[in-house]
Every structure is written in C-alpha cells, then in structure tokens.
N, C-alpha and C positions, 0 to 999 in steps of 0.2 A: 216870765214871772207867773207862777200858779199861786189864781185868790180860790179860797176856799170857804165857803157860805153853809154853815152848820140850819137847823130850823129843826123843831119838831119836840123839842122839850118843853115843858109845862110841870103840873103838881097832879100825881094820881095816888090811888090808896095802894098799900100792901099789897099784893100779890096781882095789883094791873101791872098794865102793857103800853106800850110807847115806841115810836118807830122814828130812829131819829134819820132826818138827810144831809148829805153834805152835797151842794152843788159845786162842782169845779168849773172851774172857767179851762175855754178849748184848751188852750198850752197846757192845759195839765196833760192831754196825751202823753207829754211827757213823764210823766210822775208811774212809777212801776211799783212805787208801793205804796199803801193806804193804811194807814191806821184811825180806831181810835181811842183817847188817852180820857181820864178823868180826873180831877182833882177837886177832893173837897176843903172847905176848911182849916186850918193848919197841918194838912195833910200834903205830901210831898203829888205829884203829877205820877198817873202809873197809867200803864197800858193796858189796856180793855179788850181791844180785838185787833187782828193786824190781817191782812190780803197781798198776797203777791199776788198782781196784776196779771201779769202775763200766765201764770201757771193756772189760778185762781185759787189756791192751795190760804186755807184759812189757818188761823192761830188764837188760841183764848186766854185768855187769866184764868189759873182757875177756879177765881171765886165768881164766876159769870161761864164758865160752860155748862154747857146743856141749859142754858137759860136766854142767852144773846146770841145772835145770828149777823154776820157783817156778811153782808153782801154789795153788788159791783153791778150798774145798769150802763155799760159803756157808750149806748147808743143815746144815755141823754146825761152823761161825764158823770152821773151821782153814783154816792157811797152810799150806801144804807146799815143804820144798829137797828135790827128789830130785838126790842127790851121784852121781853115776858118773866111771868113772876118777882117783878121787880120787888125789894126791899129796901127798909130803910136805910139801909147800910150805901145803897147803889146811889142814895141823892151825894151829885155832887155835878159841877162845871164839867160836859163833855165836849171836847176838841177832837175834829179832825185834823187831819195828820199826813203828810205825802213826800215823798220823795222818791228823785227822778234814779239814783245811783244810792249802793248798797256800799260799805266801807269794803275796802279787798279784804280778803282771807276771812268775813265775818257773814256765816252762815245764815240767811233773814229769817230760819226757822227757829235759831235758838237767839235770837237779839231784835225780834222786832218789835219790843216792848222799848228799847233804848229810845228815850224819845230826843238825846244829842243829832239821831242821826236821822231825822227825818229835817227837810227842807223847807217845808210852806204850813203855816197853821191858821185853822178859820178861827172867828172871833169866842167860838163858846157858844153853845147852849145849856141852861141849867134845866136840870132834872131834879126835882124833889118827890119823894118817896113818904107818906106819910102813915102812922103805925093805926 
C-alpha cells in the first residue's frame, strides 16, 4: 500500500509561486508513475502534470506549461509542482497521484492525465490564487 502526504499549498496573489510536495511512503518504490491532478469547484478532476519514474520523461496540460514544473527527489520518495505565475484560474484542490502499472496497449505519454488509472491518492492540498 502506497500513502501519499500532499503539503505546500496555501493563498498567494496573481502571478506568485508555490511549490507543492507530495511525500510517499517507501512502498511507493513501487509506484512508476506520479502525477498531479486538480479539481476545483463543480469542476470535474483533471491532470496537471504527470512523470514516468523510471524514464523521468515529464507531461503538462496545457493550460500549466511553461508555467508548472513536476519533478521527482527519489532519494527522499517526494514529488514536487513547483507553481510559478500562478493565476486565478489555477485555485483549486491538488492531489497527488501514483501508480505502480500502466494499463497494456495504453501509451503513459498520451493517457497520463486519466486519473481511473492511477492507484494511490494523497488527501489534497488547496491552492488559492487571488486576483
């Protein structure tokens, strides 16, 4: 079982910065993919940024590249979103995301925003963006 411990979200203005973490517990060794997902609102859950582990091969939305940065500290199991030029748009509930296996036949370059197929998710941290 991989637990997943989000932290790092708070309330900044328009065009600050925010570096969110997720700590994994060890057994997450097992987990080869990371993402993370956001959901505001009466808004459906979408994917943010997504990491193949082993490759290290990143993936964005793109209403967050060139803006959000996921990265991978293996030697202490955390994820990291570093948030720059945040906007209002960006506040909402961010979850990490991890899964040990990838479905057959379904490429994690073009599907790693499906958030059915990831396995363990941390409790949330909320980000608020204000104008």
């Amino acid at each position: 079982q991989v637990q997943l411990v989000e932290s790092g979200g708070g309330s900044v203005q328009d065009g600050g910065s925010l570096r969110l973490s997720c700590a994994a517990s060890k057994s997450a060794n097992s987990a080869n993919y990371m993402a993370w997902f956001r959901q505001a609102p009466g808004k459906e859950r979408e994917g943010v940024a997504g990491i193949n582990i082993r490759s290290g091969r990143t993936y964005y939305d793109a209403s967050v590249k060139g803006r959000f940065t996921i990265s991978q500290d293996n030697s202490k199991n955390t994820l990291y979103l570093q948030m720059n030029s945040l906007k209002p748009e960006d506040t909402a509930m961010y979850y990490c995301a991890a899964a040990s296996m990838w479905p057959v036949l379904l490429i994690y370059a073009g599907t790693w925003y499906t958030a059915s197929h990831y396995n363990w998710w941390g409790q949330g941290t909320q980000v608020t963006v204000s104008s």
